[in-house]
C-alpha positions in Angstrom: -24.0 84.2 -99.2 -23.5 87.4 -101.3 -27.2 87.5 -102.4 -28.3 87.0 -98.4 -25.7 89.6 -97.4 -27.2 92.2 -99.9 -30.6 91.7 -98.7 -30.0 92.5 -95.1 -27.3 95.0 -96.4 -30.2 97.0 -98.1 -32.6 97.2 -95.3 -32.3 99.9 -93.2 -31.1 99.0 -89.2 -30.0 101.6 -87.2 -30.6 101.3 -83.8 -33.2 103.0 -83.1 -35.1 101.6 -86.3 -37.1 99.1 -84.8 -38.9 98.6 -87.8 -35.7 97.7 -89.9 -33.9 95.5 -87.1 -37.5 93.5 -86.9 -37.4 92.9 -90.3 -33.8 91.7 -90.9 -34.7 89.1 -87.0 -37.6 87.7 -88.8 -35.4 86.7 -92.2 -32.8 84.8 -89.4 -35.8 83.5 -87.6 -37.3 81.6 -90.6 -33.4 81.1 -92.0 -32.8 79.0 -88.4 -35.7 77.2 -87.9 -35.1 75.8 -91.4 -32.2 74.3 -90.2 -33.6 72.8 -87.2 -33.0 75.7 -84.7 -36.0 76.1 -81.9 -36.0 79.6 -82.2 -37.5 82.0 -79.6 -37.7 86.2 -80.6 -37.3 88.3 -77.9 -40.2 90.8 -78.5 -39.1 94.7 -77.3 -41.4 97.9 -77.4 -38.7 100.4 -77.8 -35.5 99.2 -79.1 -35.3 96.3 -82.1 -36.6 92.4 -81.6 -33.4 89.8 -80.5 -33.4 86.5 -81.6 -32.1 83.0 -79.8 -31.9 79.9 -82.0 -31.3 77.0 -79.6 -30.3 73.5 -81.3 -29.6 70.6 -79.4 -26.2 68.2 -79.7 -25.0 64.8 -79.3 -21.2 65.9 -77.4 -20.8 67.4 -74.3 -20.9 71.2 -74.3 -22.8 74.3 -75.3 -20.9 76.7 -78.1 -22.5 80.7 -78.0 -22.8 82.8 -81.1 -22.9 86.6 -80.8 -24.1 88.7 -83.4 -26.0 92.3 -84.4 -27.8 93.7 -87.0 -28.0 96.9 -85.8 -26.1 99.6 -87.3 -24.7 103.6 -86.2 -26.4 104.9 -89.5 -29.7 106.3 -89.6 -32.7 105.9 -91.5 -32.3 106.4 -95.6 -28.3 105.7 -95.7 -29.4 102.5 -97.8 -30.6 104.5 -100.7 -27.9 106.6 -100.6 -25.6 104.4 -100.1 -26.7 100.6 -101.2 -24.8 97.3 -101.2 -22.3 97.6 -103.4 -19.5 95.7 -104.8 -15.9 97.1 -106.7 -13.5 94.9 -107.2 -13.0 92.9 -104.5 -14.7 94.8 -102.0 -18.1 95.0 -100.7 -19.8 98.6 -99.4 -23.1 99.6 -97.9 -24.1 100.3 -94.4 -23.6 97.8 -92.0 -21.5 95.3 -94.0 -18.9 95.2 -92.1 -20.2 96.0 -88.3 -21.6 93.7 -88.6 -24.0 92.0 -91.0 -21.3 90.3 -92.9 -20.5 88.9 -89.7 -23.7 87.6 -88.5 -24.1 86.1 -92.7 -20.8 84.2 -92.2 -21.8 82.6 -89.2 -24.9 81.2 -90.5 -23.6 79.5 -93.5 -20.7 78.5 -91.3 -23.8 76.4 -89.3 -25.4 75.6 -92.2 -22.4 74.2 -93.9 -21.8 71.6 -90.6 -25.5 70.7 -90.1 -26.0 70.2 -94.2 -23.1 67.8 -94.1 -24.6 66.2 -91.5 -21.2 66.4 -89.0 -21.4 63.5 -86.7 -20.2 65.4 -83.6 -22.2 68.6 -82.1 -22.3 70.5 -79.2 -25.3 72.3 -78.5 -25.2 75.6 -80.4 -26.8 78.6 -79.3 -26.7 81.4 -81.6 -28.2 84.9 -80.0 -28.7 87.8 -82.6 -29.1 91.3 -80.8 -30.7 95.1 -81.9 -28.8 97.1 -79.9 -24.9 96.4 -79.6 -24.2 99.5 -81.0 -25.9 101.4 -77.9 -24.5 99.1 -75.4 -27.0 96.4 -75.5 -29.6 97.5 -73.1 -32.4 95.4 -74.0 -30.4 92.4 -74.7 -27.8 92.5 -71.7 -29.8 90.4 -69.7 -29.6 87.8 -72.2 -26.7 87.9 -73.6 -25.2 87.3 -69.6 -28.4 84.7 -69.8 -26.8 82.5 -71.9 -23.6 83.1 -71.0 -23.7 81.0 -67.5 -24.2 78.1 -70.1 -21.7 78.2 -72.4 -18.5 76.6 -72.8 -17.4 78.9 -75.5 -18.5 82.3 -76.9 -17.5 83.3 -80.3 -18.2 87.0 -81.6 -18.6 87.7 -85.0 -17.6 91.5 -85.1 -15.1 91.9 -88.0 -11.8 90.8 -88.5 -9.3 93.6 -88.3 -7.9 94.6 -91.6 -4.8 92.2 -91.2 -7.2 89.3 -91.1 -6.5 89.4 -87.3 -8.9 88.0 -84.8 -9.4 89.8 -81.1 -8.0 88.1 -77.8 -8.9 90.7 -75.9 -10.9 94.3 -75.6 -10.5 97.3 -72.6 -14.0 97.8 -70.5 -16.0 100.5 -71.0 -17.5 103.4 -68.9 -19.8 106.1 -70.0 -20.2 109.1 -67.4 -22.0 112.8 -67.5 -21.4 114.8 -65.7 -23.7 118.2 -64.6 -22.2 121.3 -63.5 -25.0 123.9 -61.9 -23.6 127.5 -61.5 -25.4 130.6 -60.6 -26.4 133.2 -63.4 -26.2 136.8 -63.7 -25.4 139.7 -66.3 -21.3 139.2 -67.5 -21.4 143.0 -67.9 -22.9 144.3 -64.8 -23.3 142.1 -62.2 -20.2 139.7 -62.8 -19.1 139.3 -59.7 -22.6 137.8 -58.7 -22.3 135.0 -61.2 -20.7 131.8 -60.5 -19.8 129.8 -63.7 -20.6 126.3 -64.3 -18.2 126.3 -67.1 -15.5 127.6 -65.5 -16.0 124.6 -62.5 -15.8 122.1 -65.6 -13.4 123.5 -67.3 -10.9 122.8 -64.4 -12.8 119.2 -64.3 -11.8 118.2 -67.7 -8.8 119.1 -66.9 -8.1 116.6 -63.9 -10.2 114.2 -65.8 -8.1 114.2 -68.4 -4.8 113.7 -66.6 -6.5 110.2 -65.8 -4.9 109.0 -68.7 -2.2 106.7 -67.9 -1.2 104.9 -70.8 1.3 102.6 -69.4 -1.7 100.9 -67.9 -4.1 101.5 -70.9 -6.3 103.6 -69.2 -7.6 106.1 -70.9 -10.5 109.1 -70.4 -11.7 111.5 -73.0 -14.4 114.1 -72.3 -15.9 113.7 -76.1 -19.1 116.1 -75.8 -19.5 119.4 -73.6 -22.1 121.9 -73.6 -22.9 125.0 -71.2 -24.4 128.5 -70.7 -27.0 130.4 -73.0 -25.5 133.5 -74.2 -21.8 135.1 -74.2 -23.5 138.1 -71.6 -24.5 135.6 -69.2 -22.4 134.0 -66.4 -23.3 130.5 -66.9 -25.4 128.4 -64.8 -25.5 125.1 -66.4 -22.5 123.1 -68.1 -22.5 119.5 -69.1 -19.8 117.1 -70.4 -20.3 113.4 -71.6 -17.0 111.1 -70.6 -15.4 107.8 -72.1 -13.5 105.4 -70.2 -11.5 103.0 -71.0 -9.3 100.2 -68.8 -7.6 96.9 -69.2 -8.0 95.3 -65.9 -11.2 95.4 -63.7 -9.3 96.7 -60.8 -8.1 99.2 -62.5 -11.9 100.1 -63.2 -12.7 100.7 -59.5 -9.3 103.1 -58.9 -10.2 105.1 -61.8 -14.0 105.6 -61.3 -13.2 106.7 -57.7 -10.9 109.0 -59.0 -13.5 110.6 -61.3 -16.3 110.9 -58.1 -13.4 112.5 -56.3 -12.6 115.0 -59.2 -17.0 115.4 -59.2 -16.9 115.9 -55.8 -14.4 118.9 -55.8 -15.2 122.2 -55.9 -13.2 124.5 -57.8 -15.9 127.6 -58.0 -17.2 128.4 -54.7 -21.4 128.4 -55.1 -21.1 125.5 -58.0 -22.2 121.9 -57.2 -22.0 119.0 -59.6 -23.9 115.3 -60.4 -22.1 112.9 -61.7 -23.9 109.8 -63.5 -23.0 106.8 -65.6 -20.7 103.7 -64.6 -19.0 101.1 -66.0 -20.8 99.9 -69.2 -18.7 96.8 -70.0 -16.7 95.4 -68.3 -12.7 94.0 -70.0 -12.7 90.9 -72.2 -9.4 89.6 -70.7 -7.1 87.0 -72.6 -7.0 84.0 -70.1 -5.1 81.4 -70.5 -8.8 79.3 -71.9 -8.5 82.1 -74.5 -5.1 81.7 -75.5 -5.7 77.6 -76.1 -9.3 78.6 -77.7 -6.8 81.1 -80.3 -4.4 78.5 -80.9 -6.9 76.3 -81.9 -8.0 78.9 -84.4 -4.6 79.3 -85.4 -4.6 75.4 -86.5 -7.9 75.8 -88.3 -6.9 78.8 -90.1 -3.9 76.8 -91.2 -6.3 74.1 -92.5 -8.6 76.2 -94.8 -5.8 78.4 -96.4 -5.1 81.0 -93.7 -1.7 81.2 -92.8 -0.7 83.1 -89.4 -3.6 83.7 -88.0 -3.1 87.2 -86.3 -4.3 88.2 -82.9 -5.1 91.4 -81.1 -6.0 93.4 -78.5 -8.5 96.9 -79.0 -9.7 99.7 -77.0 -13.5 99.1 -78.1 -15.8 97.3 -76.8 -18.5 94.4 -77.9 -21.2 92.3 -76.4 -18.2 89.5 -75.9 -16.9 91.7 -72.8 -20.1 90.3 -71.6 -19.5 86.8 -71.6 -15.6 87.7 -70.9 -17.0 88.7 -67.7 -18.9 85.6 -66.5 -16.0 83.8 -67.6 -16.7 82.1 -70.8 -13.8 82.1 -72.8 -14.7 84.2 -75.5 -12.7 84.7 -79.0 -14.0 88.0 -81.2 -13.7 89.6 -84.8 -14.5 86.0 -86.3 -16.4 88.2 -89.0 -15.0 89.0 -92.6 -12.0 90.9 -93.1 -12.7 94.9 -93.5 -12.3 98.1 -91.9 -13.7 101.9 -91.0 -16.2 100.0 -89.4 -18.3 103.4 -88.2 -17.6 105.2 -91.7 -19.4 105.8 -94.9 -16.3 103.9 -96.2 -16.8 101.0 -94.5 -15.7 97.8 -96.6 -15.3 94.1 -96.4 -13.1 91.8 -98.8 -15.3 89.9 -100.8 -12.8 86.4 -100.8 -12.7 86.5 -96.8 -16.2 86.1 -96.3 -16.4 82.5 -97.6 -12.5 81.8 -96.0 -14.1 83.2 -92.6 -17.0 81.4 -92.6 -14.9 78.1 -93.6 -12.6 79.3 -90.6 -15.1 79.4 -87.9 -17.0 75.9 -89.1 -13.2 74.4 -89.0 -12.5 75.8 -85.5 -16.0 74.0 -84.4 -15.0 70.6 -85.8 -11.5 71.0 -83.4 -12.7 72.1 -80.7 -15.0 68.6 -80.4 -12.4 66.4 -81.5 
C-alpha cells in the first residue's frame, strides 16, 4: 500500500494537469482490470481522464465508490515537496485529499475479492480529475451512476479525530459584475459613477446573509475594480461562496442575493450576476444514520473504538449522490489533516485500519 501510495504521491495531479491525472487513471485502470473489474476510461480533451471499474455480484445491490486524484497544487510541488514519511506520518501533495483515499479503497477491494468473499454486491468504483474544481467533466457521471446505487461511499479523508462525515452544507459559487461610468477623480468627479462604490454597499448586504443559527453562510472571498486611484471606476468584480444546510434554504438565500444584484445603490451603475448552486447538501437521513451505525459496529470489529461522526461546511462529489438520494457515508479515507496545505499529512497506522474498516463495513452491510 505504501509503495502504491508513493507512486501516485510523486506524480504530479493538479487539476488542470491532464497529463499527470492520465497517468495516475491508467495505473488504476490496469490495477482494476487485474482484479476482474470491466473498466471503461472516460476520455476528456480539457480537463483529466475519469475512470469506472464495473464488477458484477452474486447478492442483490450495487455499492458506489467515489474517489479523485486530482489535487489544488500545481505543476512541480512533487519535487519540491515528494512523498515523504517522519515518524508516523506521511507528506507530499495530494496524500491526504485524496490519494491515500482512493489507495485505501483499492486494497480494501482487493483484500475481499483475493479472499474470494462468498457474498458480493455489484461494486462500482468511479475515480474522477476534477473534484477539486467542482467536477465538471465528471458530474454527469458521477449523478450517472448514482440512480444505481444502493450505497455511495466517499473516500475523502477522515477528519483528524478519526471521524467519518454524515453530512456536508451545499455549495454555491456566484460573481458578480458591477459596470460604473469613468471619468477624471480630480476634475470631472462628479461625472463618474463608481462601480466600486455600488459593490461596496453589495458586499455589504451580502454579507449580512450570514445567519448562523441556520448554517448559512456567504463570504465575498475575491474582489477586484477600477484601473488607477485618479479614475472613478467603471468596472468592479467580486467572486462569492455560499454555503447552506438545507436545500430550501438554498432557494431563500440565492433570491436574496439576485435581489441584493438587482438593487441599485449608485444611480448610472448596473450589475450581472452569474453562478448558482454548485452542490447541492449531503443531508444525514435516517438511511445514513443506519449506514453510520453500521460503520460504527465494523469499526469496533477491526480495532476502532467510537467511531466519530461529523458534519462540515465543504463540499465533495458525495453531495452528488446525497442529492439523488443514495445514502451516502464520506471521509472513509485515512486519518490526516490541512488537507489544502503544504502541511498536509496522513497517519501512517490508519491507512491499513481504514482500508480494513471500509472492507468490514462491506461484509455487514450484505449479511
Amino acid at each position: 500500500m505504501i509503495r502504491d501510495l508513493e507512486e501516485i504521491v510523486n506524480i504530479d495531479s493538479g487539476s488542470y494537469d491532464k497529463d499527470g491525472i492520465d497517468k495516475i487513471i491508467k495505473i488504476f485502470k490496469r490495477k482494476y482490470m487485474e482484479l476482474g473489474f470491466e473498466v471503461e476510461v472516460d476520455e476528456q480533451k480539457e480537463y483529466g481522464n475519469n475512470l469506472i471499474a464495473r464488477r458484477k455480484g452474486n447478492v442483490s445491490g450495487n455499492f458506489l465508490f467515489l474517489g479523485h486524484v486530482d489535487t489544488v497544487f500545481e505543476k512541480g510541488t512533487v519535487s519540491e515537496r515528494p512523498f515523504t514519511i517522519k515518524g508516523d506520518c506521511v507528506y507530499g501533495p495530494g496524500v491526504c485529499d485524496m490519494k491515500g483515499g482512493v489507495i485505501i479503497l483499492y486494497y480494501a477491494l482487493k483484500a475481499l475479492l483475493d479472499l474470494e468473499y462468498p457474498n458480493l454486491p455489484d461494486l462500482t468504483v468511479l475515480l474522477n480529475g476534477d473534484e477539486e474544481i467542482g467536477s465538471p467533466s465528471s458530474r454527469s457521471l458521477i449523478e450517472k451512476e448514482g440512480k444505481n446505487a444502493t450505497y455511495c461511499f466517499v473516500l475523502e479523508p477522515g477528519r483528524a479525530d478519526g471521524s467519518i462525515v454524515t453530512a456536508r452544507k451545499g455549495v454555491g459559487i456566484f460573481e458578480m459584475t458591477v459596470t460604473g461610468v469613468a471619468s477624471h477623480a480630480g476634475s470631472n468627479h462628479q461625472a463618474g459613477r463608481s462601480a466600486i462604490e455600488e459593490l461596496a454597499h453589495k458586499i455589504i448586504a451580502l454579507h449580512k446573509l450570514t445567519d448562523y443559527t441556520k448554517g448559512t453562510t456567504i463570504n465575498v472571498g475575491v474582489i477586484e475594480g477600477g484601473s488607477r486611484p485618479n479614475v472613478v471606476a467603471d468596472f468592479a468584480k467580486a467572486k462569492i461562496d455560499l454555503r447552506i444546510e438545507r436545500l430550501e434554504e438554498a432557494e431563500e438565500v440565492i433570491a436574496k442575493i439576485k435581489e441584493i444584484a438587482g438593487r441599485s445603490y449608485v444611480r448610472g451603475t448596473t450589475t450581472r450576476l452569474e453562478g448558482g448552486l454548485n452542490r447541492p447538501p449531503m443531508v444525514r437521513t435516517n438511511e445514513v444514520k443506519k449506514l453510520y451505525e453500521v460503520f460504527r459496529k465494523a469499526g469496533k470489529m477491526v480495532g476502532i473504538e467510537n467511531l466519530g461522526e461529523k458534519v462540515t461546511g465543504g463540499g465533495s462529489d458525495g453531495n452528488l449522490t446525497s442529492a439523488l438520494g443514495v445514502p451516502t457515508i464520506d471521509a472513509l479515507g485515512p486519518v490526516g489533516g490541512d488537507a489544502h496545505s503544504a502541511n498536509k499529512y496522513i497517519e501512517l497506522p490508519s491507512v491499513v485500519k481504514r482500508s480494513q474498516l471500509l472492507a468490514q463495513a462491506i461484509t455487514l452491510l450484505v449479511e
